[in-house]
C-alpha positions in Angstrom: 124.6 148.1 107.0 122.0 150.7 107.8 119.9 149.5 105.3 120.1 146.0 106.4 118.4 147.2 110.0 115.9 149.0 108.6 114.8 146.1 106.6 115.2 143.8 109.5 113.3 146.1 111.9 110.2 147.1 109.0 110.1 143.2 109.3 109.8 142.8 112.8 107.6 145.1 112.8 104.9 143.9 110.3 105.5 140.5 112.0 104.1 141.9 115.2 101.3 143.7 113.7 100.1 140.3 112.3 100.5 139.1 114.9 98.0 141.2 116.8 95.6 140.8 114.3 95.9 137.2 114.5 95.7 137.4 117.9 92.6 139.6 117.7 91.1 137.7 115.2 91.2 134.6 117.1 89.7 136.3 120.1 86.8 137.7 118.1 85.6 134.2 117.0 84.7 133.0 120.2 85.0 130.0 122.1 85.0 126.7 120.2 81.3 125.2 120.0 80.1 122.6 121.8 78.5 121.4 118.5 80.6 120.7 115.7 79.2 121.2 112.3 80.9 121.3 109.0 81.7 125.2 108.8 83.7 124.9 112.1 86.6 123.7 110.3 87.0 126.8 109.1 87.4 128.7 112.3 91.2 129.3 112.9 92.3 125.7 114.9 95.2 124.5 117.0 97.5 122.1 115.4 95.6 119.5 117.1 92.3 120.8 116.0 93.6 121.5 112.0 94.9 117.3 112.3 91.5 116.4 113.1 89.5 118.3 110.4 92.4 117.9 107.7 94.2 114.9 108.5 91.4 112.2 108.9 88.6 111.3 107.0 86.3 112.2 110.2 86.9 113.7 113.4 85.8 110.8 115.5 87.6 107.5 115.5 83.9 105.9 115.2 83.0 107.1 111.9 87.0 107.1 110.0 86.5 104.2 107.2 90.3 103.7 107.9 90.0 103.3 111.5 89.4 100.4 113.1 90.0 97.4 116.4 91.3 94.2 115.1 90.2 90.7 116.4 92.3 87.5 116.3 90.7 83.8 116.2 92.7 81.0 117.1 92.9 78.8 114.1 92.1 75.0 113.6 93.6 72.5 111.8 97.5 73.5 112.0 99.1 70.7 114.2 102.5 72.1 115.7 103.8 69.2 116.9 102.8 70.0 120.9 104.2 73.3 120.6 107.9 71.9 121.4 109.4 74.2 118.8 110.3 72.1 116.1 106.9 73.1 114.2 106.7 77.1 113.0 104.1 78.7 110.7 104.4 82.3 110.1 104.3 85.0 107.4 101.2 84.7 105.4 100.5 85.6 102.2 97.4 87.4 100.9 94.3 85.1 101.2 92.6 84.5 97.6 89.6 82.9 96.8 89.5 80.4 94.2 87.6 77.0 93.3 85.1 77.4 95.8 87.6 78.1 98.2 90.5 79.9 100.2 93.8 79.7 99.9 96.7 80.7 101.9 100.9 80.2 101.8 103.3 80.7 104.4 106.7 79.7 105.8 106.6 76.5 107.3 109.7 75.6 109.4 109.7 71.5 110.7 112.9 70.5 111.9 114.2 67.9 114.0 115.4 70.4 116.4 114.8 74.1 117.8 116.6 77.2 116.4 119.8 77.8 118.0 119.3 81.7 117.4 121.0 83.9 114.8 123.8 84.7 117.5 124.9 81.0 117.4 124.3 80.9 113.7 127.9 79.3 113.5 126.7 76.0 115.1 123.5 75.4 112.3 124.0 73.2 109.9 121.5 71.0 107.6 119.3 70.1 110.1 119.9 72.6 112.9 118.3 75.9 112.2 119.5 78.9 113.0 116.9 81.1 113.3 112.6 80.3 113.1 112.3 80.5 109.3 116.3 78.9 108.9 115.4 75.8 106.7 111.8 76.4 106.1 109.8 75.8 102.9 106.7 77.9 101.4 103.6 75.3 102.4 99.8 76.3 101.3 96.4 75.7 102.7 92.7 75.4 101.8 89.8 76.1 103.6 86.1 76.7 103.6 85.0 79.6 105.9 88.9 80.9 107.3 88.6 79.3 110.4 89.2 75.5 110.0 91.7 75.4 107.7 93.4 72.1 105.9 96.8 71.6 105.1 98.0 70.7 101.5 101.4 70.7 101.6 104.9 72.0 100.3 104.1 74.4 97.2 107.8 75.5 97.0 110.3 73.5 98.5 114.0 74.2 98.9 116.2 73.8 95.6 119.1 72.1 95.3 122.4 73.8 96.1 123.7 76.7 95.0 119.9 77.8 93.5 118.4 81.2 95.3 116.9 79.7 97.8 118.9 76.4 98.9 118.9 77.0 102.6 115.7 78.7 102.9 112.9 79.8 101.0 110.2 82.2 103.2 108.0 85.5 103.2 106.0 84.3 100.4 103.0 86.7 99.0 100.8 85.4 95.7 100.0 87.5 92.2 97.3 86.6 89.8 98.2 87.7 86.8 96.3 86.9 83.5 95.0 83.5 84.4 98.1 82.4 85.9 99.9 82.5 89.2 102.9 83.5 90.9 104.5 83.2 94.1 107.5 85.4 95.3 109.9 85.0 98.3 113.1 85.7 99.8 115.2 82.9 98.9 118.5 82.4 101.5 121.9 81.4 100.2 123.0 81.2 104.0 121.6 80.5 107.4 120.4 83.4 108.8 122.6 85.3 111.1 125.8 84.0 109.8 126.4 87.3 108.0 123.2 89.3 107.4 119.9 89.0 105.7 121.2 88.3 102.0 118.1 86.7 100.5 117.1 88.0 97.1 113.4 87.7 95.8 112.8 85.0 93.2 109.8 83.7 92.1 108.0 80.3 90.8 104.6 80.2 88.8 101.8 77.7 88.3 98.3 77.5 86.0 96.7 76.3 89.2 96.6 77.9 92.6 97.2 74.0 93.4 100.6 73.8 91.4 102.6 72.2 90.7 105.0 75.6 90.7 108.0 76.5 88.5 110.9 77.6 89.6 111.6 81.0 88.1 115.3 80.1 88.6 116.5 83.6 88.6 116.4 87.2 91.3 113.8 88.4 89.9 113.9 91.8 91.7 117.7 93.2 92.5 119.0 94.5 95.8 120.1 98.3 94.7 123.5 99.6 94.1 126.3 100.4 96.8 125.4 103.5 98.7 121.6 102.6 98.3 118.7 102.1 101.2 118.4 98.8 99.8 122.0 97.2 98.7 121.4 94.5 101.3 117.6 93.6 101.7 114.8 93.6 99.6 112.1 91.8 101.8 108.3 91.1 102.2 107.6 91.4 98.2 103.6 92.1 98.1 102.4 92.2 94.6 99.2 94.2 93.7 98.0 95.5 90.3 97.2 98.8 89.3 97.0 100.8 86.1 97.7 97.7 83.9 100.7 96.8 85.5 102.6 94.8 88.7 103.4 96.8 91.5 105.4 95.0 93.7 106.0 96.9 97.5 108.9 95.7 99.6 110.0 96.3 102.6 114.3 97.5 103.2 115.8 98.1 106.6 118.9 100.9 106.4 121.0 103.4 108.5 122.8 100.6 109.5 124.8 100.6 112.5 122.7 103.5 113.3 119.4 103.5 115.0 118.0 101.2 111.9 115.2 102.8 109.9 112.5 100.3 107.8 110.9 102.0 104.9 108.4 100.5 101.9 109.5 100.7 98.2 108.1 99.9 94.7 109.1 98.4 91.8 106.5 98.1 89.0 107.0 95.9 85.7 104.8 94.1 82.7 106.1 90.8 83.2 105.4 89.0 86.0 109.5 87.7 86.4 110.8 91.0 85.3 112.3 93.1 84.8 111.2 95.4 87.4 111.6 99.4 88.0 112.6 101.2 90.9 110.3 104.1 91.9 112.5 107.0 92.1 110.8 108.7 95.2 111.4 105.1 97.4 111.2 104.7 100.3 107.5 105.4 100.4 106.8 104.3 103.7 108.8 105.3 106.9 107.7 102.5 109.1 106.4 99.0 109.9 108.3 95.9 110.0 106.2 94.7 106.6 104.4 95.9 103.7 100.7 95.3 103.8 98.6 97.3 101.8 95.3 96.9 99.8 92.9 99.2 97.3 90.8 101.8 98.8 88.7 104.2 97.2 91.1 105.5 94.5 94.3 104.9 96.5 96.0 102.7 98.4 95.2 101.7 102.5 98.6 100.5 104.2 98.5 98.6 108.0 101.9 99.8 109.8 102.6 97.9 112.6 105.2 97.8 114.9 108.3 99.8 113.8 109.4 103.6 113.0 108.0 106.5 114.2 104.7 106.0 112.6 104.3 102.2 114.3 100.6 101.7 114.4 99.0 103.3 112.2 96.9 102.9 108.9 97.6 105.1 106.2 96.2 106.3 102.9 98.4 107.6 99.2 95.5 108.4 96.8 98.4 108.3 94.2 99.3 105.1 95.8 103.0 106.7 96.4 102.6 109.0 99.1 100.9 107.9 102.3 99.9 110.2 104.8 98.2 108.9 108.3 94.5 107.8 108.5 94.4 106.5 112.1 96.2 105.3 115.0 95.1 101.4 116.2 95.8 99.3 118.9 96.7 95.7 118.7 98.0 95.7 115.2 98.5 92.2 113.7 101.8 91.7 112.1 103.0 90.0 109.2 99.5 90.7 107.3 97.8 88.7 104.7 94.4 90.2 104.5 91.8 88.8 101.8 91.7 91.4 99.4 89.3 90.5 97.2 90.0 93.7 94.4 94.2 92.6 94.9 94.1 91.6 90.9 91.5 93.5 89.3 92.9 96.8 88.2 90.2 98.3 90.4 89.5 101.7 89.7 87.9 101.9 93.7 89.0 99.5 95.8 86.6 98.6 98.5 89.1 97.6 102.0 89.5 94.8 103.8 87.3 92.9 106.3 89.8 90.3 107.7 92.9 88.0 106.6 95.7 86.2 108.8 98.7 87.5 110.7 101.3 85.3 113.1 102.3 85.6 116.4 106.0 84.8 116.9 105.9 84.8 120.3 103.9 81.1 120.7 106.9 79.4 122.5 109.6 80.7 124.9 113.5 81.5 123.6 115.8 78.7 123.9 112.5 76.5 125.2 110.6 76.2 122.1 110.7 79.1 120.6 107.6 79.0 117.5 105.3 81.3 115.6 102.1 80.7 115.0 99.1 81.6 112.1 96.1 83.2 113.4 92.9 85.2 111.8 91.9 88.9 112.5 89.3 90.4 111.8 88.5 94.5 111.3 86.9 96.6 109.6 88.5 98.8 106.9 85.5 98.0 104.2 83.1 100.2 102.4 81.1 97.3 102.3 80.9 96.8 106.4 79.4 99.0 109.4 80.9 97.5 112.8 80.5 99.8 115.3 82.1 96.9 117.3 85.4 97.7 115.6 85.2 101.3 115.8 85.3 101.7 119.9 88.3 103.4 121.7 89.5 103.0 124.8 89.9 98.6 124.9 90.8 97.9 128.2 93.4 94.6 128.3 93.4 92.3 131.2 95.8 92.9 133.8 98.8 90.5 133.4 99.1 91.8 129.4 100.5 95.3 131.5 102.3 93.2 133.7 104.3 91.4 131.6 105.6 94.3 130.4 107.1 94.9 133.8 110.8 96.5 134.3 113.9 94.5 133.5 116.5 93.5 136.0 119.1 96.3 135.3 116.1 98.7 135.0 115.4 97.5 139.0 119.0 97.8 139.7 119.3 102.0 138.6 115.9 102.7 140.1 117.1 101.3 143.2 120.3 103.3 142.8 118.3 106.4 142.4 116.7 105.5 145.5 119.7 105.2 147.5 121.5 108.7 146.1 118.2 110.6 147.4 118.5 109.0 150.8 122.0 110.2 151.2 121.2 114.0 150.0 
């Protein structure tokens, strides 16, 4: 026991000593310089200080290739049936660029009637939805310069019953892959809210970004086993390719009934319809509600938006596996299909992203006519662009956007009971 305090005390000792000299060595190298050069990250730093130098490709937002501000267009051409809800677009795929041209597919909900909302999923049926992308179809459109686009029509339509995908076929994202193409998406069994989100990824494939497609008639890439993050969703399949193979990143919500957490995965194949393999070190990601990513430098940029702890953000894996954070953005689009030209080339250095389309879900009002909506952003995450436009800080929003975010009516109710208890002391 004696010796055991001894020990113990030697080391609180020594700990103290460098400590001091810690202490004293900080001291010694003066206050932080007004000018920062190179050879000042190697001055003992703060946390805060060591994030900056190590963390980020610069120390100043304005000069971080994987920072930027992201603009949104209203686009031309999508009619939405006077916004009465009956009329969604939403969930992009990547934008490609092809016979002159650009091509896009989404989920395209037009029913006769508004959702009824996934906690009245009982009352759907064939023509009521249940939720926005209940009953909707994968449509595609063309356009010339990404502004004014044109409608084509259905690309995948709903299969007959009991195929994957009878009740709803959405969340589509496109692969080119040795001259040909192929679209996956989740493909319902169910409407949505009736039990979960059961809606396995299958696929269909075409010679022409034009079609006709080809149902793969088959789940092309499985939920996992019991007990695994992903036994009940595999969602948002983005296909890329990279060192001579598919890799396909999903998106899986788990902890369930817990706080719920949404991480990334991988599965990476040689056939286009499988079979697939599960990256052992999935989850990748830790956030976001999708996966968007694209080829940067020798790795892999990814846009997080909205959920998780690192909502936000865009990150970097050189190894395309593990991402650490780049940046920290405002106005994040969601559900991103970014043209990525280098998506299908096996690039050994991807060059970024410039722009794509996103959706805004929140076109109509719940129970009104509730809708989403496809829109263009634009940014800057290219080697090939210098905005300084997209690389300010600081965007001040008009007034109503922080006003609309105003307290709730039971939030109103405790302040004012607050109120009342202080009066009384």
């Amino acid at each position: 026991m004696k010796r055991i305090y001894l020990i113990l005390l030697l080391t609180s000792l020594v700990s103290c000593k460098e400590h001091k000299v810690e202490s004293s060595k900080i001291e010694e190298q003066g206050p932080f310089p007004y000018t920062v050069t190179d050879s000042t990250k190697n001055r003992t730093l703060s946390a805060a200080m060591d994030r900056s130098f190590n963390n980020y490709s610069n120390i100043h937002p304005r000069n971080n290739e994987l920072y930027t501000n992201f603009k949104y267009t209203e686009l031309k051409g999508f009619d939405y049936n006077n916004h009465d809800g009956t009329v969604s677009r939403r969930d992009p795929s990547k934008v490609i660029f092809e016979n002159g041209k650009y091509y896009v597919w989404y989920t395209k909900r037009d029913t006769p009637v508004i959702p009824v909302g996934a906690k009245n999923a009982e009352k759907s049926n064939d023509t009521i939805p249940s939720t926005d992308w209940d009953l909707s179809e994968i449509w595609y459109a063309t356009s010339e310069d990404g502004f004014t686009w044109k409608e084509q029509g259905v690309a995948v339509p709903r299969p007959p019953k009991p195929e994957v995908g009878w009740r709803a076929v959405t969340t589509t994202d496109i692969l080119k892959w040795k001259g040909k193409y192929y679209l996956y998406y989740q493909g319902f069994m169910e409407a949505s809210g009736l039990k979960g989100d059961y809606c396995p990824v299958t696929a269909s494939y075409a010679d022409s970004p034009d079609g006709p497609w080809t149902p793969a008639g088959k789940v092309v890439i499985e939920n996992g086993p019991e007990g695994a993050w992903d036994q009940y969703a595999i969602h948002d399949p983005y296909p890329l390719v990279h060192n001579g193979k598919i890799y396909i990143y999903y998106k899986s919500a788990f902890n369930r009934p817990n706080p719920v957490w949404v991480g990334g995965g991988l599965v990476t194949g040689d056939n286009p319809l499988g079979p697939f393999k599960k990256h052992p070190l999935n989850p990748l990601t830790s956030s976001g509600h999708e996966v968007t990513l694209f080829p940067f430098k020798k790795g892999l940029g990814a846009i997080v938006a909205k959920d998780g702890t690192e909502h936000f953000t865009i990150q970097y894996a050189e190894d395309w596996l593990n991402f650490e954070i780049a940046s920290i953005c405002e106005l994040v689009p969601v559900a991103t299909g970014p043209f990525v030209p280098d998506a299908f080339t096996d690039t050994k250095y991807g060059r970024g992203i410039t722009w794509g389309m996103s959706h805004f879900v929140n076109a109509g009002k719940y129970g009104i006519n509730p809708h989403s909506i496809l829109v263009r952003f634009d940014c800057d995450l290219s080697l090939d662009v210098d905005d300084p436009a997209m690389k300010t800080t600081g965007i001040r929003h008009n007034l109503d956007v922080y006003y609309s975010q105003g307290l709730n009516k039971k939030q109103r109710e405790r302040i004012a009971e607050e109120n009342k208890k202080l009066k009384e002391l």
